[in-house]
N, CA, C and O atoms as a GROMACS GRO file, in nm:
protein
  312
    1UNK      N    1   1.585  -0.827  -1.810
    1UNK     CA    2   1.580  -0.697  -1.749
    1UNK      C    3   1.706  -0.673  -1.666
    1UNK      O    4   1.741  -0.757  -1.583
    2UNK      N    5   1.787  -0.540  -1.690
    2UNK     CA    6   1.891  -0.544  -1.609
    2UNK      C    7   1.852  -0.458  -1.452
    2UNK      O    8   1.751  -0.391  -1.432
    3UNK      N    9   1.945  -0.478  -1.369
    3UNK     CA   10   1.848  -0.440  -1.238
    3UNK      C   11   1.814  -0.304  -1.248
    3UNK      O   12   1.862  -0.229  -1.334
    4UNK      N   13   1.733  -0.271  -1.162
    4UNK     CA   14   1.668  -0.137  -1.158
    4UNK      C   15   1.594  -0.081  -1.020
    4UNK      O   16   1.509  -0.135  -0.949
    5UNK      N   17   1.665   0.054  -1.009
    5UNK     CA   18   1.658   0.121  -0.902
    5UNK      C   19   1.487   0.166  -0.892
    5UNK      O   20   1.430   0.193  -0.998
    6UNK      N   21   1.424   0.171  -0.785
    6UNK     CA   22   1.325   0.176  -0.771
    6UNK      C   23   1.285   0.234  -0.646
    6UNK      O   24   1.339   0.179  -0.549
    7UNK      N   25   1.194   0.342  -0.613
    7UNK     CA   26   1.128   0.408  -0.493
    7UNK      C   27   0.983   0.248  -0.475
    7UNK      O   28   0.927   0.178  -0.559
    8UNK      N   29   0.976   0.253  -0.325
    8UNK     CA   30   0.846   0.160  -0.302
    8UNK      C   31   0.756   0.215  -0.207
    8UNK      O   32   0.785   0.204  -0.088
    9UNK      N   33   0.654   0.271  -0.240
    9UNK     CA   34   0.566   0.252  -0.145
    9UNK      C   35   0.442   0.194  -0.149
    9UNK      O   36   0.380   0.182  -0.254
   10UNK      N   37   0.387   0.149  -0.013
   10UNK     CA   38   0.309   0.005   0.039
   10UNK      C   39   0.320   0.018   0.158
   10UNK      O   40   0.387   0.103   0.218
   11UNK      N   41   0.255  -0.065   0.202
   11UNK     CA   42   0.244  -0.107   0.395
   11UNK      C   43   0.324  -0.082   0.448
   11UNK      O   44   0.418  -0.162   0.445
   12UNK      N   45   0.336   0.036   0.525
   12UNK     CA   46   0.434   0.062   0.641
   12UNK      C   47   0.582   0.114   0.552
   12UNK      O   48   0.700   0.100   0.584
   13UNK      N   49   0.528   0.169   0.446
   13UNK     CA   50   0.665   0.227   0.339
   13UNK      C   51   0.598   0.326   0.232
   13UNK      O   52   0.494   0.322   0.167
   14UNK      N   53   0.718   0.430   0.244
   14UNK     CA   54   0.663   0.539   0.185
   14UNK      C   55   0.787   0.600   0.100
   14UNK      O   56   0.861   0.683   0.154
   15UNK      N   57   0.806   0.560  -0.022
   15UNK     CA   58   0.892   0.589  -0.096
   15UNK      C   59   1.025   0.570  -0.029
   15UNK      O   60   1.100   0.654   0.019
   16UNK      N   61   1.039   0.430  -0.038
   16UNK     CA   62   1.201   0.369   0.014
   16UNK      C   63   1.241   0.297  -0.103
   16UNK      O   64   1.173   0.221  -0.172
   17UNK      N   65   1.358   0.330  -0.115
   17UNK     CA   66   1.484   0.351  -0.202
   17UNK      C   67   1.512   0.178  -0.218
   17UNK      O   68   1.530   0.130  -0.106
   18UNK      N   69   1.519   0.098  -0.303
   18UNK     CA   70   1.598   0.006  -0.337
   18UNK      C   71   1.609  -0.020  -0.463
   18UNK      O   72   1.612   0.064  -0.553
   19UNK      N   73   1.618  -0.194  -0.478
   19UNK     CA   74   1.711  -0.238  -0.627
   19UNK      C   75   1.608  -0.357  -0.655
   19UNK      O   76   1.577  -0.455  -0.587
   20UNK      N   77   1.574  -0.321  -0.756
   20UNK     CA   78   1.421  -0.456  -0.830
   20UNK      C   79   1.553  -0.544  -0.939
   20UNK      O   80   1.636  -0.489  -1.011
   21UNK      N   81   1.537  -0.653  -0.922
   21UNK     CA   82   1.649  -0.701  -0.989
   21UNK      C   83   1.569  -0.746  -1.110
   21UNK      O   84   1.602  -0.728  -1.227
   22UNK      N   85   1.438  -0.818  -1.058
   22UNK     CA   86   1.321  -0.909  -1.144
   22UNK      C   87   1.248  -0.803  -1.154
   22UNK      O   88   1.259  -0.716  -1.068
   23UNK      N   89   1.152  -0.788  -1.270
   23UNK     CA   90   1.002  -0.741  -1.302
   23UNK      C   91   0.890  -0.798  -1.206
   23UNK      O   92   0.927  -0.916  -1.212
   24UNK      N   93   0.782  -0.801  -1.124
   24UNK     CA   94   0.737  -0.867  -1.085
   24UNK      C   95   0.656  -0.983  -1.185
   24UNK      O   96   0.645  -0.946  -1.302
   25UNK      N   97   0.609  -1.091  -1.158
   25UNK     CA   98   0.566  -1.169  -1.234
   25UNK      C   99   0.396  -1.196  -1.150
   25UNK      O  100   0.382  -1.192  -1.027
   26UNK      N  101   0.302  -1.219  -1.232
   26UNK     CA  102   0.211  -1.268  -1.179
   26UNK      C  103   0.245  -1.439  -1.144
   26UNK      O  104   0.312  -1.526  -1.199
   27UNK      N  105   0.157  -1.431  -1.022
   27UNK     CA  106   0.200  -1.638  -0.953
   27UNK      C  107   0.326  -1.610  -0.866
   27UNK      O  108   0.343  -1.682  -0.767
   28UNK      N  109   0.423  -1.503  -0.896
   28UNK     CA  110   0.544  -1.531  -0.803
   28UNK      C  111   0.532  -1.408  -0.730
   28UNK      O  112   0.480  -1.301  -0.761
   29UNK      N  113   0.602  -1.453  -0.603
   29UNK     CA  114   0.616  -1.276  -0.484
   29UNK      C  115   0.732  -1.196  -0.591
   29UNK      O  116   0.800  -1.232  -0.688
   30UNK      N  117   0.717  -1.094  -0.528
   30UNK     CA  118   0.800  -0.994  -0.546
   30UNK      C  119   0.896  -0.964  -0.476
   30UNK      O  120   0.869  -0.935  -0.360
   31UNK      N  121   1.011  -0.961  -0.511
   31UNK     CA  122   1.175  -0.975  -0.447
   31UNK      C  123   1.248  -0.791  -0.449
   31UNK      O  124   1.298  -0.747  -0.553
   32UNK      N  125   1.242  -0.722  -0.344
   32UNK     CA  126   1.350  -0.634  -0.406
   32UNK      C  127   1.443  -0.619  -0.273
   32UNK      O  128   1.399  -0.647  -0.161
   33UNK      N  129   1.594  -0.566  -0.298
   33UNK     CA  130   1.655  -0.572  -0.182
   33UNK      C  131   1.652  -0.385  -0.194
   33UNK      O  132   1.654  -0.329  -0.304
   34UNK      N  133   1.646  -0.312  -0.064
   34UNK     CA  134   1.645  -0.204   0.000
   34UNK      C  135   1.770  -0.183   0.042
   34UNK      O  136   1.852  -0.269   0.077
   35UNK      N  137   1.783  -0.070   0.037
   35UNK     CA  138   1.896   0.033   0.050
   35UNK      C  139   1.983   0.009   0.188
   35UNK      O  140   2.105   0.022   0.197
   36UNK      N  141   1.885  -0.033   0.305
   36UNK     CA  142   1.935  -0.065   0.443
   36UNK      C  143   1.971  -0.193   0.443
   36UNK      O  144   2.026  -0.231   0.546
   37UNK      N  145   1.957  -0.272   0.354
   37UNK     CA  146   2.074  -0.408   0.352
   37UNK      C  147   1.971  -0.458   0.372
   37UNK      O  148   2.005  -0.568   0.415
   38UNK      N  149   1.802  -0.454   0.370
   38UNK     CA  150   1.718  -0.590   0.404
   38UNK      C  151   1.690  -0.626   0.269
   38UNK      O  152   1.746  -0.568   0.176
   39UNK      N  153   1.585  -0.744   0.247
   39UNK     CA  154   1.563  -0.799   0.151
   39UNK      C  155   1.352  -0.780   0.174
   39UNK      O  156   1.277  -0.795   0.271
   40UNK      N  157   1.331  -0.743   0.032
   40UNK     CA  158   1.182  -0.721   0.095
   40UNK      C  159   1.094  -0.871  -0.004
   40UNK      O  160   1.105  -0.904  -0.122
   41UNK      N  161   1.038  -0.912   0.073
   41UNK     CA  162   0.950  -1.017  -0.035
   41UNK      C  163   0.800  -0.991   0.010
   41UNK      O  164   0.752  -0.939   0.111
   42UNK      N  165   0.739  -1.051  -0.115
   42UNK     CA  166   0.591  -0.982  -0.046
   42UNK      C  167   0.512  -1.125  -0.089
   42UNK      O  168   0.583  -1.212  -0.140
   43UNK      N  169   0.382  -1.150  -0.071
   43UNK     CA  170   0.302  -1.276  -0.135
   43UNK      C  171   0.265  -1.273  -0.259
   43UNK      O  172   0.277  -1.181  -0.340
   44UNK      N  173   0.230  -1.351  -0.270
   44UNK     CA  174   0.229  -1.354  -0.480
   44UNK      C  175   0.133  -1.238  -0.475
   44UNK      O  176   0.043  -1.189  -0.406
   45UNK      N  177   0.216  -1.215  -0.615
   45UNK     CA  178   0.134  -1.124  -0.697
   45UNK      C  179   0.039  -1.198  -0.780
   45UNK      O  180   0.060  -1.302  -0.841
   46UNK      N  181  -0.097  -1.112  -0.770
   46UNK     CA  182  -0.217  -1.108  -0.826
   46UNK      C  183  -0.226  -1.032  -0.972
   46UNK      O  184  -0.288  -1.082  -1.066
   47UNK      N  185  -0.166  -0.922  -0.981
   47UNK     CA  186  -0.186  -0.848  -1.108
   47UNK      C  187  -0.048  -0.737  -1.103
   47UNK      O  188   0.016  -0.713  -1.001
   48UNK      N  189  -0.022  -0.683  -1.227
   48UNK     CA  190   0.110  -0.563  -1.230
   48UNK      C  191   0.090  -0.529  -1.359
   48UNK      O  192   0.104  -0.588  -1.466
   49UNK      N  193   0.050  -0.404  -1.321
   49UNK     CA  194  -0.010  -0.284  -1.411
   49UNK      C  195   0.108  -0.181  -1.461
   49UNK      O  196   0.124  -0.105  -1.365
   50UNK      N  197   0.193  -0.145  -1.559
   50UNK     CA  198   0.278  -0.051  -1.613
   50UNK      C  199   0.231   0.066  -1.677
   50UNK      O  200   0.182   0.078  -1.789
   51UNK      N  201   0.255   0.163  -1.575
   51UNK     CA  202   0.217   0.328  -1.652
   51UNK      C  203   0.357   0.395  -1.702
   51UNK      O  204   0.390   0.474  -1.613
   52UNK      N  205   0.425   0.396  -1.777
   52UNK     CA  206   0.575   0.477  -1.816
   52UNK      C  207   0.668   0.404  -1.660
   52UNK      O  208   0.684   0.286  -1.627
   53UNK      N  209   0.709   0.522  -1.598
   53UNK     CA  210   0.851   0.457  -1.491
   53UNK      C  211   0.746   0.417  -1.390
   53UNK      O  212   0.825   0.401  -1.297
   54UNK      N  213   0.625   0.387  -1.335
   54UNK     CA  214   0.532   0.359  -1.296
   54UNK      C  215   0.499   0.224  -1.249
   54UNK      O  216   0.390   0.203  -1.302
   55UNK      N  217   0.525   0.131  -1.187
   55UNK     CA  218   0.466   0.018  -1.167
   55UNK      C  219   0.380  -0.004  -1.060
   55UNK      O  220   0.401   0.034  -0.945
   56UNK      N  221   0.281  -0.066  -1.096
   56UNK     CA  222   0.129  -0.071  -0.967
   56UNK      C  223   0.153  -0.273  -0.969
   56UNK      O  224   0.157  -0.343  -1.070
   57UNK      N  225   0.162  -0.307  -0.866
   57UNK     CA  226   0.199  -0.434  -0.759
   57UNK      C  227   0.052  -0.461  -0.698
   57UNK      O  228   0.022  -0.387  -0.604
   58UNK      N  229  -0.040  -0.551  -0.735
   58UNK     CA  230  -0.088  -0.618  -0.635
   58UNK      C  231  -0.089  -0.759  -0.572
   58UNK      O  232  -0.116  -0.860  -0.637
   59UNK      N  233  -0.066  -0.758  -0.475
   59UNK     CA  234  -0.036  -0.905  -0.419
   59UNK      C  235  -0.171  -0.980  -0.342
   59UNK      O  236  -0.281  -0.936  -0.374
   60UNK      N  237  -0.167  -1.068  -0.264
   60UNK     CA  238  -0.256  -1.126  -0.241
   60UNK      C  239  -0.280  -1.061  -0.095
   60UNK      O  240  -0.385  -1.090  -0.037
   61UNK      N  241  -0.179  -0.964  -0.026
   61UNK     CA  242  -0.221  -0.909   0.089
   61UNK      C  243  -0.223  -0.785   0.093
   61UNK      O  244  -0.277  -0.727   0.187
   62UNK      N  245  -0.148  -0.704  -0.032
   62UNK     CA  246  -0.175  -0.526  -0.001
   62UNK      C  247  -0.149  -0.537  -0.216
   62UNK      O  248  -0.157  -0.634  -0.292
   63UNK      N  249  -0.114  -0.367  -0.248
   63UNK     CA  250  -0.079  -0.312  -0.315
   63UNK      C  251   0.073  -0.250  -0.283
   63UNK      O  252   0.084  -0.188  -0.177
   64UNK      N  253   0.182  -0.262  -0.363
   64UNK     CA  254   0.304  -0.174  -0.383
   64UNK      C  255   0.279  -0.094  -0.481
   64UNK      O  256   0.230  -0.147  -0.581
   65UNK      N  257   0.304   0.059  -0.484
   65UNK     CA  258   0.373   0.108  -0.601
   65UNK      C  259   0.512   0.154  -0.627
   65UNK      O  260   0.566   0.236  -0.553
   66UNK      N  261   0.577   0.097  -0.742
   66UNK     CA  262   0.695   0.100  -0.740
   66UNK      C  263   0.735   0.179  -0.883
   66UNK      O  264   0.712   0.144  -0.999
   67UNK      N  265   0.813   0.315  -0.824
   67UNK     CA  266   0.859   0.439  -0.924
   67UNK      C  267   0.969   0.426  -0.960
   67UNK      O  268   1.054   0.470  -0.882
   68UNK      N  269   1.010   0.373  -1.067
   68UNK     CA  270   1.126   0.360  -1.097
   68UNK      C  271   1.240   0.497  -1.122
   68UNK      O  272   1.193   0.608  -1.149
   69UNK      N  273   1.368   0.480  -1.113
   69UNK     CA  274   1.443   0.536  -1.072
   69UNK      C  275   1.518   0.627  -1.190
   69UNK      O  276   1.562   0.546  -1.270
   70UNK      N  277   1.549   0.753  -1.230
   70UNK     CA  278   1.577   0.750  -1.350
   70UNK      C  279   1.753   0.702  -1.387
   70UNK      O  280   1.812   0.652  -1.291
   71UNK      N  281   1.800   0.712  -1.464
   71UNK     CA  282   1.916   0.625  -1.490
   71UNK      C  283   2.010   0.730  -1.476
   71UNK      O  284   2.035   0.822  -1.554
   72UNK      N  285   2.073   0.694  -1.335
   72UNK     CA  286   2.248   0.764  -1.256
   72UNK      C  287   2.174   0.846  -1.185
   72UNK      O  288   2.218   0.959  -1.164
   73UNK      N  289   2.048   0.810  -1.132
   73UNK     CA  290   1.968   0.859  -1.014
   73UNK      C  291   2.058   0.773  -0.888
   73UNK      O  292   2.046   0.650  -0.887
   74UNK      N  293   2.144   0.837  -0.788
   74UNK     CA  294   2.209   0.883  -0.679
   74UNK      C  295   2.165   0.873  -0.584
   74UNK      O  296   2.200   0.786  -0.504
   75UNK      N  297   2.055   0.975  -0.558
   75UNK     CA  298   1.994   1.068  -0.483
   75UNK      C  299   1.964   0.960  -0.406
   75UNK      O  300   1.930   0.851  -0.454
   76UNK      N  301   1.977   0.994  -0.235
   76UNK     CA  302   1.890   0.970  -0.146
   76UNK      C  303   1.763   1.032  -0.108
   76UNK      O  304   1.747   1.154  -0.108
   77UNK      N  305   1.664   0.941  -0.074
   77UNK     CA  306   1.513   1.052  -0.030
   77UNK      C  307   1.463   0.967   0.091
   77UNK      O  308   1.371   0.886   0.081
   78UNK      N  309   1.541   0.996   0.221
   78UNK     CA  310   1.547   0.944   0.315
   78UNK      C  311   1.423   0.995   0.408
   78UNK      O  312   1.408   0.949   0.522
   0.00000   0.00000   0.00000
């Protein structure tokens, strides 16, 4: 998978802007780095459900959903 821009929202995040480098995997956390230079990791994932640009994240302590970005999507949505 080559990296991919992605909106996240989840706990205490509401459609923030970063870069999914990995797919999530079930057994492993989920890695993406954010737009403000942090790095987000979450606890393993439990299950990851694909609807079209759509990804549904559950981990062992919340749910992410993560909207992928369309391609030479720019845009800030700060």
């Amino acid at each position: 998978m080559e990296p991919q821009r992605a909106y996240v929202t989840g706990p205490n995040m509401n459609h923030v802007r970063g870069l999914m480098v990995f797919e999530p995997h079930v057994g492993d956390p989920m890695q993406l780095f954010l737009d403000d230079g942090k790095m987000m990791r979450t606890s393993v994932v439990r299950n990851v459900s694909r609807h079209g640009s759509e990804i549904v994240v559950d981990t062992q302590n919340s749910r992410y959903r993560l909207e992928l970005a369309a391609a030479g999507d720019n845009s800030r949505h700060d």
